[in-house]
N, C-alpha and C positions, 0 to 999 in steps of 0.2 A: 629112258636113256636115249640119246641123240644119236643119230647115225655116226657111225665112227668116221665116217668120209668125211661130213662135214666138219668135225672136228679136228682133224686132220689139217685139212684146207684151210682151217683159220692158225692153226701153229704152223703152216705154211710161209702164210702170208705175217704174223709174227716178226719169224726170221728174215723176209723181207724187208718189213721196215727197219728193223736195227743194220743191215747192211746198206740199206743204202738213204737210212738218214741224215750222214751229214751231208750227200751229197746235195739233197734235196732242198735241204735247208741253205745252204752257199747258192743253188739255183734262184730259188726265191726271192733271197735276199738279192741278185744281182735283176731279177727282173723286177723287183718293185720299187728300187731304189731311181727316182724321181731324178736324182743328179748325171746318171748316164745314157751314153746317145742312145736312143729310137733303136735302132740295129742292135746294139747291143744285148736289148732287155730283150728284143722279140726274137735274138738267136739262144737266149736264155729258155724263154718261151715253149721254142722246140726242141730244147734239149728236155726239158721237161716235160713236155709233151712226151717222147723215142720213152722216156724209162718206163716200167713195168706198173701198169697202174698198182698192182697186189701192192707198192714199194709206198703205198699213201696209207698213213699212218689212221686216216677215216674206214680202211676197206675193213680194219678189223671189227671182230664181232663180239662183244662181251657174251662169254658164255661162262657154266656154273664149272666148278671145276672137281665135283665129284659125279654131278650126272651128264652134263654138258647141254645143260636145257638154256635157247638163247633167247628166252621169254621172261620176267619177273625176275632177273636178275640186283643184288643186293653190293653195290661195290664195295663198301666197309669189310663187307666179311667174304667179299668175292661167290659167294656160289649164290641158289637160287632160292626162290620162296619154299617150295614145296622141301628141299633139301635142307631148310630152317627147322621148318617144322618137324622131319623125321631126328635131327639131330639132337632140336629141341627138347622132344619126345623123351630122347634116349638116355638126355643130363650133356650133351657131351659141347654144348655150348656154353660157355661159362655168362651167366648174369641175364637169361633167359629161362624164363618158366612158361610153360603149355599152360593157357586156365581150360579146364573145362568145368559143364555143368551138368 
């Protein structure tokens, strides 16, 4: 099981980027848009710059969402290898069989 802080810390930062993505996205798009004066993109630049890095959509961490392990994560089915396997195990996967020998 993963430290509860850390996981914490990433539904933090979560709710971070949904507040303030559209912002981030209107910034962007005015600083990369190649048609506006120099001054413009580069006061863009530092508005983007001032916001809260947690608010970048990269800071988040895929983590498992029954043990919150942020290693060998599975996106299709959101949680983790090890957490495949115990579910696997139990039947409670549907269209996955444990082989053993």
């Amino acid at each position: 099981m993963a430290k509860k802080s850390a996981v914490e810390k990433n539904e933090r930062r979560r709710k971070l980027v949904a507040r303030f993505a559209a912002k981030r996205a209107e910034l962007k798009a005015i600083a990369k848009n190649p048609n506006l004066d120099l001054e413009d993109r580069f006061a863009a630049r530092l508005k983007l710059a001032e916001m809260p890095r947690n608010g970048s959509k990269t800071r988040i961490r895929n983590r498992c969402d029954v043990t919150g392990r942020p290693r060998a994560y599975y996106r299709k089915l959101g949680i983790s290898r090890i957490a495949i396997r115990e579910l696997g195990s139990k039947g409670l996967v549907p269209g996955l069989l444990k082989s053993s020998w």
